[in-house]
C-alpha positions in Angstrom: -152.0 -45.7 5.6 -154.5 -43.1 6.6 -154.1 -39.2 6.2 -155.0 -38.8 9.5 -152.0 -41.3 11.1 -149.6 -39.3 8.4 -150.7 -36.3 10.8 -150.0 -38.3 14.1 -146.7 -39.3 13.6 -145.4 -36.4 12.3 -146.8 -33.9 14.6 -145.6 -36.2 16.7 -142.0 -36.0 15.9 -142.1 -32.5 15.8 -143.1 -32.7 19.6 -140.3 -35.4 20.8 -137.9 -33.2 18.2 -138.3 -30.1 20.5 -138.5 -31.7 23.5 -135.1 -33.7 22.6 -133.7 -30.1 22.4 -134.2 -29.3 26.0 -133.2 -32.8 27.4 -131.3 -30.6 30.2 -134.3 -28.3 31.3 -137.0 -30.6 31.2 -135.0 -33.6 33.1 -135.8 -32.6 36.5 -139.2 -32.9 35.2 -139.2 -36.0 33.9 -142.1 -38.4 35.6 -141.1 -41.9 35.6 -145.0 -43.0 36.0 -145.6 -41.3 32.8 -143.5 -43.3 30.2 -143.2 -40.6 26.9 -142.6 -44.2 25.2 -145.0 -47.2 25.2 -143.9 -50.2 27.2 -143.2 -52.9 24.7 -146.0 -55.2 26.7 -148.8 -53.1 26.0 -147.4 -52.9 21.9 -147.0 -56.6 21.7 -150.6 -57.3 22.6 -151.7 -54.4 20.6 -149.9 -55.6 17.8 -150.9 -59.6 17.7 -154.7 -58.4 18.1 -153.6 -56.2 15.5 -153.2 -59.3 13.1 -155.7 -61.5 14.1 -158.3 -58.6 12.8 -156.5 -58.4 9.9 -156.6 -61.9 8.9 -159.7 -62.8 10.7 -163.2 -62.9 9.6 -164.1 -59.7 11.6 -163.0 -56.9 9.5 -160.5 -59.0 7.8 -158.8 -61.3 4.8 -161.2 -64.4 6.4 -164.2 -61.9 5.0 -163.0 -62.1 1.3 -161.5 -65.3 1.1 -164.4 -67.3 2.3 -165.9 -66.4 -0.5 -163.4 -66.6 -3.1 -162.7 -70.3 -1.6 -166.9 -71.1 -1.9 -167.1 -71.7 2.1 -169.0 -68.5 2.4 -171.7 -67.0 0.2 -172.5 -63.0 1.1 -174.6 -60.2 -0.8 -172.3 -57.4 -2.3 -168.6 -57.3 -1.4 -166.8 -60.2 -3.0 -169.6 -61.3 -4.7 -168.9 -62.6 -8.5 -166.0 -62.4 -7.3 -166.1 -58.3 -6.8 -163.4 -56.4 -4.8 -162.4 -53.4 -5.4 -159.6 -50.7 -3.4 -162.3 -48.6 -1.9 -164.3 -51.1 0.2 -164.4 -51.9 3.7 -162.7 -55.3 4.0 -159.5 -54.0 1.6 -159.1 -50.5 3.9 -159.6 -52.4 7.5 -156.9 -54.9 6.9 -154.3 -52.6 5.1 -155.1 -50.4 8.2 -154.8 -53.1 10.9 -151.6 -54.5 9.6 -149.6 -51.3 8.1 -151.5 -48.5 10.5 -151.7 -50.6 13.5 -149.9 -54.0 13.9 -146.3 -53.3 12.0 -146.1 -49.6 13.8 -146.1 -51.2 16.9 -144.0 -54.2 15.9 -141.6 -51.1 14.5 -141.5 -49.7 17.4 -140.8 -52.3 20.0 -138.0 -53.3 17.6 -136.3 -50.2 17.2 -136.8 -49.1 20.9 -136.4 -52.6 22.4 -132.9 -53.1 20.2 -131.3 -50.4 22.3 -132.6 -51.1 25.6 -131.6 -54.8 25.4 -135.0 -56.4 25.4 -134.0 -59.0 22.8 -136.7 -61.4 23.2 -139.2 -58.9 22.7 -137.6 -57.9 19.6 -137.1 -61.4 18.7 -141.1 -61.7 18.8 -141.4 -59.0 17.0 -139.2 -59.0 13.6 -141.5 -62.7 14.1 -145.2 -60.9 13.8 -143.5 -58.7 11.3 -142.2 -61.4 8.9 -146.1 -63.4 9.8 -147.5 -59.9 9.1 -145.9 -59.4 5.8 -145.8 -62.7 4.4 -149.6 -62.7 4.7 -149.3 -59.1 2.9 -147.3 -60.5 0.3 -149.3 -63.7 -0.6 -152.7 -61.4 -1.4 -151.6 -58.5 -2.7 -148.0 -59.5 -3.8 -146.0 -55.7 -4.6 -146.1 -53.9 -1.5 -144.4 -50.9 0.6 -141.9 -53.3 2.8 -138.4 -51.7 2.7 -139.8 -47.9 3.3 -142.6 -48.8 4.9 -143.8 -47.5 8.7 -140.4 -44.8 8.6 -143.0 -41.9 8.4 -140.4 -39.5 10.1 -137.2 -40.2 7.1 -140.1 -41.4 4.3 -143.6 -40.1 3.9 -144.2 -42.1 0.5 -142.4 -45.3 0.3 -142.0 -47.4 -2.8 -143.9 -50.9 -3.6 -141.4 -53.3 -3.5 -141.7 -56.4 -5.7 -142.9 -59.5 -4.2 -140.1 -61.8 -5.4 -137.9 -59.7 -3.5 -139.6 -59.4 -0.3 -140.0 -63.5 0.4 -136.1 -63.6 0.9 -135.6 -60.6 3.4 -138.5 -62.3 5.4 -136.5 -65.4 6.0 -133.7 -63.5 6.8 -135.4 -61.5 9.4 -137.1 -64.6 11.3 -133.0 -65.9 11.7 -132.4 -62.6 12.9 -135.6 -63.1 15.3 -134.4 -66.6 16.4 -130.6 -65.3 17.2 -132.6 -62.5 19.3 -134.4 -64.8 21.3 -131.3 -67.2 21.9 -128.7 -64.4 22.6 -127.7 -65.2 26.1 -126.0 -61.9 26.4 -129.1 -59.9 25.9 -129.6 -57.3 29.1 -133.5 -58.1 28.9 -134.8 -56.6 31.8 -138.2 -56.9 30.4 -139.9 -60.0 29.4 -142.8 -60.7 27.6 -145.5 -62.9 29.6 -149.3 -62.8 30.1 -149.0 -59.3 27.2 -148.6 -62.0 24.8 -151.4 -63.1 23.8 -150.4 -66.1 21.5 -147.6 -68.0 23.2 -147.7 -66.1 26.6 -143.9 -65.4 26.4 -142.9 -68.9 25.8 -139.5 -68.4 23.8 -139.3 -72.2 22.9 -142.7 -71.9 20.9 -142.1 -68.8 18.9 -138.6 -70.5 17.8 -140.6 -73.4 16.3 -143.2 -70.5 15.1 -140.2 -68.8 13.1 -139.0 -72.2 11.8 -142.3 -73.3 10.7 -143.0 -69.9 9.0 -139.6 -70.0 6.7 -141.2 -73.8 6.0 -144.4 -72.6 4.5 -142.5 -69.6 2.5 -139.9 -72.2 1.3 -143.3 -74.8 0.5 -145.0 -71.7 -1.5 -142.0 -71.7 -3.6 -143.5 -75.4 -4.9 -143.0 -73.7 -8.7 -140.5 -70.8 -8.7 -137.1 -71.4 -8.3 -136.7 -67.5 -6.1 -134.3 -69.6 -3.6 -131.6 -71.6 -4.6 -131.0 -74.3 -2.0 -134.7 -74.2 -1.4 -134.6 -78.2 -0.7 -131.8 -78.2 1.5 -133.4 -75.7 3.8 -137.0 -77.7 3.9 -135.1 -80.6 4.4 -133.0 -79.3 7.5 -135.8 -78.0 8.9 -137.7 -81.6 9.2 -134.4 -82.9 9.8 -135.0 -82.6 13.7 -138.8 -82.7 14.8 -138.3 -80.1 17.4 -137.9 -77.4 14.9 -141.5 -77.1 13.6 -145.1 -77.0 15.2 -145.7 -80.7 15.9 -148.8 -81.0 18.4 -151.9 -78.9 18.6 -150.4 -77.2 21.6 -148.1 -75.2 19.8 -150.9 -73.6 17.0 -149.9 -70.7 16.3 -153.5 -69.1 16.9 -154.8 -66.5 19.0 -157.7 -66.5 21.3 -160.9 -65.0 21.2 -162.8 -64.9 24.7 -166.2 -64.8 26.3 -168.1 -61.3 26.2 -166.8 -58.6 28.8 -168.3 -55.2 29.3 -165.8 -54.1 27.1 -164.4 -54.4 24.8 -165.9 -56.7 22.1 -163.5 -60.0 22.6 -165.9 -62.2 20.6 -164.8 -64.3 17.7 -165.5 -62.0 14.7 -167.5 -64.2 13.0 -169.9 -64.9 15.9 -170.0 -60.9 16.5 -171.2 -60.8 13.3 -173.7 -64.0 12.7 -174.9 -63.7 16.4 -175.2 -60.8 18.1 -176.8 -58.6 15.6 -179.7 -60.5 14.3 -178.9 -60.4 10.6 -176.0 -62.3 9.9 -174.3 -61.4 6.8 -172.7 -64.5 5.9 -174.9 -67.4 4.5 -172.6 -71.6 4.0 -171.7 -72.0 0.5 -173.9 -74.4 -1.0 -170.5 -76.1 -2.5 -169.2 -76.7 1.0 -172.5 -78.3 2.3 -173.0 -80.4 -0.6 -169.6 -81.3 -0.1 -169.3 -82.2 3.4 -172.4 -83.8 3.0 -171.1 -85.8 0.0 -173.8 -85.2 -2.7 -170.9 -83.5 -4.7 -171.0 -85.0 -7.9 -167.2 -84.0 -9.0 -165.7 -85.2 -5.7 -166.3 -87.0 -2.4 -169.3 -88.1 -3.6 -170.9 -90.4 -1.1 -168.6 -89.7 1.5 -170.6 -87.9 4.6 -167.9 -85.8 6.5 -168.7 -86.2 10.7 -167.8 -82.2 11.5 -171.1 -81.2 9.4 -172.8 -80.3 12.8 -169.8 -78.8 14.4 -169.5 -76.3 11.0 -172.8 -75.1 10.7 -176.1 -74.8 12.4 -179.6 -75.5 10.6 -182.1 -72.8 11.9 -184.9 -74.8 10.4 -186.4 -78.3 11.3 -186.4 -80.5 7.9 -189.6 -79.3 6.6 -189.9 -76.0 8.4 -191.1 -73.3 6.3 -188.7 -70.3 5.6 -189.9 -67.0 7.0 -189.4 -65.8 3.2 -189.5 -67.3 0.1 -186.0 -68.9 -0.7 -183.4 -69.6 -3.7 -181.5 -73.0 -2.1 -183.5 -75.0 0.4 -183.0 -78.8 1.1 -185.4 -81.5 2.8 -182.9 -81.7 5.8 -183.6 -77.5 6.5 -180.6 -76.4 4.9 -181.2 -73.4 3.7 -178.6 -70.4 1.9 -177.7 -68.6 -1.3 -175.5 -69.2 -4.4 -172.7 -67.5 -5.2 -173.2 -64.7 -8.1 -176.9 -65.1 -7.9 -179.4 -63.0 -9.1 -182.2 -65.5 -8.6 -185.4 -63.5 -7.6 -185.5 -64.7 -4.3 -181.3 -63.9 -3.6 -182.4 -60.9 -1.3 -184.9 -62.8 0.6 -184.6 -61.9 4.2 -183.6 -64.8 6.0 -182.3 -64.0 9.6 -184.4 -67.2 11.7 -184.4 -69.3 8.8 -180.6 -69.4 7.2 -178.2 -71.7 7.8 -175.2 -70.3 10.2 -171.6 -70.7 10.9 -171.6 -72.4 14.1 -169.1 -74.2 17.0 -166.1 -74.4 15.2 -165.7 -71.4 12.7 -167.2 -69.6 15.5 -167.7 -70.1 18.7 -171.4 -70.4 18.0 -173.8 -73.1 18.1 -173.6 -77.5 17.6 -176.2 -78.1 15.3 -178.4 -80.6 17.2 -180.8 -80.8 14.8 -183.8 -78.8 17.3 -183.9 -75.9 14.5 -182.8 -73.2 17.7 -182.6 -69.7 16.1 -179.8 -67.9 17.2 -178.6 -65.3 19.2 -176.3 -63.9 21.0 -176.3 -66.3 23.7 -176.5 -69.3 21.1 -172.6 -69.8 21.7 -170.5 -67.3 23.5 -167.7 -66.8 20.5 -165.1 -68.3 22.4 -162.8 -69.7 19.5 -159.2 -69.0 18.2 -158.0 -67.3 15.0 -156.4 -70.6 13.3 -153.8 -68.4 11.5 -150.9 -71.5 11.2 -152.6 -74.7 13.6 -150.4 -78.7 13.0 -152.5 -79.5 10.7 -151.5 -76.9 8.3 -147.8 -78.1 8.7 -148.4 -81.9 8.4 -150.6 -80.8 4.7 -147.5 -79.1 3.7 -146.0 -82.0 4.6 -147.9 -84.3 2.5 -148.0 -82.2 -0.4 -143.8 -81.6 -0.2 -143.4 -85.0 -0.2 -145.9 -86.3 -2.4 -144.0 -83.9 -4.8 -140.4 -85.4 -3.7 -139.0 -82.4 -1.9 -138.6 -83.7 1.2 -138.8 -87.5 2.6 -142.1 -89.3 4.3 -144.5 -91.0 3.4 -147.0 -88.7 2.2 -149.8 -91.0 3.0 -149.5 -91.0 6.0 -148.7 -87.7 6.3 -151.9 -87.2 4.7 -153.7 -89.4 7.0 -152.0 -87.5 10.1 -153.0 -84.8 8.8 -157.1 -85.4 8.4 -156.5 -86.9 12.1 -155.4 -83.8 13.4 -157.9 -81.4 12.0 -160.6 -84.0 13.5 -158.6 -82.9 16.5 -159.0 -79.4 16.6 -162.6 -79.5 15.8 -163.0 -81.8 19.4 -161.0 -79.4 20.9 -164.4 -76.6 20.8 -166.5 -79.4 22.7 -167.2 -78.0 25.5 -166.0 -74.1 25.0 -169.3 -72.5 23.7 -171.2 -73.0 26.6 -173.6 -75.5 24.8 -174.4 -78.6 27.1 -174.0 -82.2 25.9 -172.3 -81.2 22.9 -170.7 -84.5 21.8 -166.7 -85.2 21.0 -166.9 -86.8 16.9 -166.4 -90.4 17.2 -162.7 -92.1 16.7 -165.0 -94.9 14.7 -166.1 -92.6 12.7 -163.0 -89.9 12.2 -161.3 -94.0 11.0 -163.9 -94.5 8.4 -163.6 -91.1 6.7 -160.1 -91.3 7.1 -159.9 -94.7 5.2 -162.7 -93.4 2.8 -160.3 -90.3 2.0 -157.3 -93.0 1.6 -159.3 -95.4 -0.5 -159.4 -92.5 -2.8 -155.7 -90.9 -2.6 -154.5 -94.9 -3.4 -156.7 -94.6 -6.6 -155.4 -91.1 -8.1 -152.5 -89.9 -10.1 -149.8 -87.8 -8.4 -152.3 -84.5 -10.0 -155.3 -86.4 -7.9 -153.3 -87.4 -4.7 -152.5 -83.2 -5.1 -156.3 -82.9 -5.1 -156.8 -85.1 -2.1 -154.6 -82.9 0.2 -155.1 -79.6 -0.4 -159.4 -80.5 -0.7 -158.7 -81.6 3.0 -156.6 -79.1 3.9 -159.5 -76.6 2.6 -162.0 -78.0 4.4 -160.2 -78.0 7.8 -159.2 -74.2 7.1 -163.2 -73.5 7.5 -163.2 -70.3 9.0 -159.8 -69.3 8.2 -159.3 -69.8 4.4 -156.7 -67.5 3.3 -153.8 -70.2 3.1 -156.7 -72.2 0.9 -156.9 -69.2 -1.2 -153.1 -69.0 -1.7 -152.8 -72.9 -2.2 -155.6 -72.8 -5.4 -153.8 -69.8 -7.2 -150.5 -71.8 -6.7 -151.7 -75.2 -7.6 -155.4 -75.0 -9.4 -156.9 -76.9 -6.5 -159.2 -77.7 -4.6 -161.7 -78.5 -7.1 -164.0 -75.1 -6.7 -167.8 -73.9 -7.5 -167.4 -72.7 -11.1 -170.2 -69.9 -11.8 -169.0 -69.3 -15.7 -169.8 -73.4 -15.7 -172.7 -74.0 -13.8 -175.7 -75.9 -15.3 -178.1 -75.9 -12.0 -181.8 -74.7 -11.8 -181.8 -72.4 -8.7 -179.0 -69.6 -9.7 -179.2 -67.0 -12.6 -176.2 -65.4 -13.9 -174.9 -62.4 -15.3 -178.6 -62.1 -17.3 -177.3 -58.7 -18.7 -173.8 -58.8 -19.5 -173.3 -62.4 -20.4 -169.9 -62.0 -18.7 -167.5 -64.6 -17.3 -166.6 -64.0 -13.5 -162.8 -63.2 -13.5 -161.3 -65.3 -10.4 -158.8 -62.9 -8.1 -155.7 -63.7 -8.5 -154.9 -60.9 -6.1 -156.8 -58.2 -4.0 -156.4 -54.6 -5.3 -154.2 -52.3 -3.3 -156.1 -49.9 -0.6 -157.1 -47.2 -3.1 -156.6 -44.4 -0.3 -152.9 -44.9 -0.2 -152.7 -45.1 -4.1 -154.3 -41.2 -3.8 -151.6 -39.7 -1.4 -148.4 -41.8 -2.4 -147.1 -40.5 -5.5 -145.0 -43.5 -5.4 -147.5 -46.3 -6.0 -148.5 -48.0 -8.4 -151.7 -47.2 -10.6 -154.3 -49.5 -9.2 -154.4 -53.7 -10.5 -156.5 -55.8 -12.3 -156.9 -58.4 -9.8 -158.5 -61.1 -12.7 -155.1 -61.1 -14.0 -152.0 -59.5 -11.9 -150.8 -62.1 -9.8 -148.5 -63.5 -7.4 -144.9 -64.4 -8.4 -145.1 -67.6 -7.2 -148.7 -68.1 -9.0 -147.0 -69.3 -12.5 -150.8 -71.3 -13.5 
């Protein structure tokens, strides 16, 4: 947490401390338009915009894992695989989740307790369990039991991860008894504030129930939770209790530009509007999706290609610069862990972008259009847990056995469903006569991915899934980060391995690349709490539930 909040909240407390000793001379003063409390309404939407920076691609996790997951390539930070305390991505997320989101959620719990607002406080222990069991999964130990109690603990301990995955469960079943109590006083109820389900209680029940389903399905190969398959299998016992349309994503949504302030999808802010995106497609991904991927999908052409990116250049167009990867369709980028001489190359009108649905940006209609700010508008949600994710897990549980289905069809519900969300951005960018993809063609991949989950072992069926669950997490691809340190897969881009032309690696050291297994602690509250930790080795402390 930062020095300078340290400061707030205690000088702070010393302030409400005196004033609470002359609660009978200052009460004829008291103005009731000037609340010495915040309303809950104005935390709840501070805190969910809270989280979606913190896992978004902004100033948050989406940033790193992009590139860990070989969706994104970037110069510098995370890098051959670099990351490090002290830089920007690992401060602005520990910040927006510890310094911002979970004070307020904190707050509206502990004040909202007592005055009866239930449902808000219901909400909140929700965003808090969300909030930590992202925390958890990428940095594993963590302050959780002492943490954001500034006025009773200054330095809290780093509690162990194991530990914390079963106090989150139990706090969502708190949150779902405070949002059913009928006795609750709740003079206050949470409506247009929130920005994710706009109050709707039903919707953050079958939020809280579908979160303690994806910590019970990270559990896939630790046995932290005894009667682990009873639990998964009373929660699909009734299809009401989990997320089961696109409807109910649990997402939140970025909107058109205002004067201020900056609403914009984080990753169009950052591709668009200042005319040098920073972010260039993975060639892994394109090759991919475009199925000239030797070690998979090879052959098989993917129909969201032009909703995912946008081609500045026209196939043969000249780059404004010479170029390290360049295809005869006007794909152009970089490779991961480069130092090819031509890796710095300034490309700004000639790279190929993120575009309509990681973004908000632009359909890639093959005319070349360089972008800008008004190529899209950056309307487009922060996909933190969408139905698709669940019916994956779904697959992949009972592929595995641990629940019942048929995990093909799971599988195939799945793939349907992400073709879904991508249709759902036709027509939000602003973009005329951007097309919906084809049912004829969503069926033909669909039986082209089935054709090849009929033809695998139970380890290749694994591979199936979670390859299709990464490549509808474009844009959000930290639950695709924790599903290859729990399972090994997707296949990924392997710099130690790679036998290309274009890229040059490690020329000097001759060094393999050390894949994070987790992202090192913010190295600012190392310095001022004497009770954490000495700083990680992310190439080799992991997550308790990472036993590969």
């Amino acid at each position: 947490m930062k020095i300078t909040y340290l400061y707030k909240l205690i000088i702070s407390f010393f302030v409400i401390s005196i004033l609470a000793s002359c609660d009978d001379f200052f009460d004829v003063n008291e103005d009731p338009n000037n609340p010495t409390e915040a309303a809950p309404n104005l935390l709840l939407t501070s805190a969910e915009a809270g989280i979606a920076s913190a896992v978004g691609f902004g100033n948050g996790l989406s940033r790193l894992s992009s590139v860990f997951m070989h969706q994104a390539v970037r110069r510098g930070e995370g890098d051959q695989y670099a990351i490090f305390g002290n830089d920007f991505t690992i401060g602005a997320t520990w910040n927006s989740f510890y310094t911002l989101a979970l004070s307020d959620l904190e707050s509206i719990i502990s004040t909202e307790t007592e005055n009866g607002n239930l449902t808000y406080v219901g909400i909140a222990k929700i965003l808090k369990a969300y909030s930590y069991s992202v925390i958890v999964d990428v940095w594993g130990n963590v302050p959780f039991t002492e943490a954001n109690n500034l006025v009773d603990i200054r330095f809290p301990v780093y509690d162990e991860d194991a530990e914390i995955y079963p106090q989150l469960l139990d706090l969502l079943d708190e949150a779902i008894s405070d949002i059913n109590d009928e006795e609750a006083t709740n003079t206050l109820i949470p409506a247009a504030d929130d920005l994710i389900y706009a109050g709707n209680t039903t919707l953050w029940v079958k939020f809280a129930n579908t979160l303690k389903f994806k910590l019970l399905y990270q559990l896939q190969d630790v046995n932290t939770i005894t009667d682990r398959d009873a639990q998964l299998a009373a929660l699909i016992s009734d299809p009401s209790n989990l997320i089961s349309a696109m409807a109910e994503d649990f997402e939140f949504w970025y909107a058109a530009p205002g004067p201020s302030p900056e609403n914009r999808h984080g990753l169009f802010v950052s591709e668009y509007t200042q005319a040098n995106p920073g972010f260039y497609v993975s060639p892994w991904l394109y090759e991919t999706m475009t199925g000239q991927n030797p070690n998979f999908l090879t052959g098989i052409t993917d129909p969201r290609v032009p909703y995912y990116w946008h081609r500045q250049l026209t196939p043969g167009e000249d780059p404004e610069n010479p170029f390290e990867y360049l295809t005869t369709d006007g794909f152009l980028t970089i490779h991961f862990a480069s130092t090819h001489p031509n890796q710095a190359s300034g490309q700004q009108s000639s790279q190929t972008v993120f575009g309509l649905y990681p973004a908000g940006g632009f359909y890639d209609d093959g005319s070349g259009t360089k972008v800008s700010a008004s190529s899209g508008n950056g309307v487009a949600p922060e996909r933190m847990l969408p139905y698709f994710k669940v019916l994956y897990m779904q697959a992949e549980l009972a592929l595995a056995g641990n629940i019942s289905g048929d995990d093909r069809q799971l599988l195939s519900d799945a793939i349907q469903a992400s073709f879904d969300k991508v249709n759902q951005m036709v027509g939000l960018n602003g973009q005329p006569e951007v097309p919906s993809i084809d049912q004829a063609d969503v069926d033909i991949y669909i039986n082209n991915i089935l054709g090849l989950y009929d033809a695998g072992t139970d380890e290749q069926k694994l591979d199936v899934i979670l390859t299709q669950k990464w490549l509808a997490s474009v844009g959000n691809p930290t639950d695709a980060y924790i599903d290859y340190r729990r399972e090994g897969h997707p296949l990924l881009f392997d710099p130690n391995n790679y036998n290309g032309a274009n890229p040059i690696f490690n020329p000097t050291t001759g060094t393999n690349l050390a894949f994070p297994l987790s992202l090192p602690w913010f190295q600012s509250d190392l310095d001022i709490n004497p009770n954490a930790p000495s700083q990680k080795t992310v190439g080799s402390d992991g997550i308790f539930w990472d036993i590969n």
